[in-house]
Steps between C-alpha positions, in 0.01 A plus 500: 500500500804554659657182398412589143605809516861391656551233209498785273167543360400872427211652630299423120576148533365497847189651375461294231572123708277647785234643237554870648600881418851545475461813721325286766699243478764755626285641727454140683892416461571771714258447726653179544790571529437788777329245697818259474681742642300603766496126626908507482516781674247378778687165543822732555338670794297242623691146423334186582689255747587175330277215651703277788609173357251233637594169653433159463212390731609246776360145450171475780594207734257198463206547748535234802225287436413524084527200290591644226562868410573693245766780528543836317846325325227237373624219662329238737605438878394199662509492895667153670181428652273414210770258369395533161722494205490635164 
């Protein structure tokens, strides 16, 4: 509504596309629009931390007696003992 309203529709084209009263229509843009600015004005006193930037996981060392595994990077380790190549 409020994104209609803001591109320049008036409040009888609002009723019409939404298939209400022009008077309500009005009545729920400024509700709206009340509401909008209550939630400003609560982030303002209240903001929200931005989240830490997370880093890359460290690659998980190949367990000491596995044949084969399969890491979190996707690839495969092979240990010496096994002697097995792909």
């Amino acid at each position: 509504m409020v994104r209609l309203r803001a591109g320049g529709a008036s409040f009888g084209e609002l009723g019409e596309q939404l298939g209400l009263h022009r008077g309500y229509a009005h009545e729920l843009y400024t509700r709206a629009l009340r509401s909008l600015r209550e939630m400003v004005q609560d982030q303002r006193l209240d903001p929200v931390p931005a989240a830490p930037a997370r880093s890359k996981p460290k690659p998980h060392p190949a367990p000491a007696g596995c044949a084969r595994t399969s890491c979190v990077s996707g690839c495969y380790l092979r240990t010496a003992r096994t002697g097995a190549a792909s």
